[in-house]
C-alpha positions as CSV (number, residue, x, y, z in Angstrom):
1,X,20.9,-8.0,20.9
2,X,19.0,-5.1,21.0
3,X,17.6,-4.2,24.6
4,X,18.3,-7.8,25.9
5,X,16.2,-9.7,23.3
6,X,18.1,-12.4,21.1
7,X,16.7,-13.2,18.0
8,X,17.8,-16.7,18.3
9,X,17.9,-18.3,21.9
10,X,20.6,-20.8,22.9
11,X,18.8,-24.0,21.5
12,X,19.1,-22.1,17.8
13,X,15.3,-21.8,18.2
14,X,13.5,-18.2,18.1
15,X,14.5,-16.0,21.1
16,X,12.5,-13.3,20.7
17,X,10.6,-12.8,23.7
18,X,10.8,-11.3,27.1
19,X,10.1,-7.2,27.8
20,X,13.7,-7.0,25.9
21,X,11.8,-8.2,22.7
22,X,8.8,-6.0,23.6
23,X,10.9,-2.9,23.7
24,X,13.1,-3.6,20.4
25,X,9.7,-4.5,18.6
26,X,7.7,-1.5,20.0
27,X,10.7,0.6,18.5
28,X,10.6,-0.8,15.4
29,X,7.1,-0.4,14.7
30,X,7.3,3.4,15.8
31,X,9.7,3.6,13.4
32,X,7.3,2.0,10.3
33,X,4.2,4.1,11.9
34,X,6.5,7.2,11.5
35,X,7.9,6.2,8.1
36,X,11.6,6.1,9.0
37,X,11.5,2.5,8.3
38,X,8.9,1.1,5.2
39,X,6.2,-1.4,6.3
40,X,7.0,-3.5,3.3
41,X,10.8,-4.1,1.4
42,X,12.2,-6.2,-1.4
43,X,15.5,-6.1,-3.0
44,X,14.4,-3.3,-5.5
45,X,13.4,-0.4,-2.8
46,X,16.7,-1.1,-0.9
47,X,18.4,-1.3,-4.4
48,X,16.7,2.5,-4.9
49,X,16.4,3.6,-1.8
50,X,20.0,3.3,-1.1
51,X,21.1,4.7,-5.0
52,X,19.0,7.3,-4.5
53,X,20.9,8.3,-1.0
54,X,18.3,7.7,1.2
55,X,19.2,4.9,2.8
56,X,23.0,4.8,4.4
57,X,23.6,1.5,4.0
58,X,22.2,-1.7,3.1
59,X,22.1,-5.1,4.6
60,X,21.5,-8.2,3.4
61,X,22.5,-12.1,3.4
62,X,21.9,-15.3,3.7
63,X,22.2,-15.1,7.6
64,X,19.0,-17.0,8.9
């Protein structure tokens, strides 16, 4: 997990906490406060963004 932060923690209960969760959060919303990432998505945006080449990949699932 990113920077030492799992999302999940051992007892399949939310792990995210700790300055490793800090970190990887902090990053992520530098990345929506410099537009790199959206502040909202649904299926259609990633549908178009990735289409439209401006997204290399897409990931999705029925994961959590």
């Amino acid at each position: 997990a990113a920077h030492g932060a799992a999302l999940l923690n051992d007892e399949h209960g939310w792990g995210l906490h700790g300055e490793g969760a800090l970190v990887a959060l902090r990053r992520l919303s530098g990345w929506v406060q410099d537009g790199v990432v959206p502040e909202e998505s649904s299926g259609d945006l990633v549908k178009r963004l990735f289409s439209e080449g401006h997204a290399a990949a897409a990931i999705s699932g029925p994961w959590l």
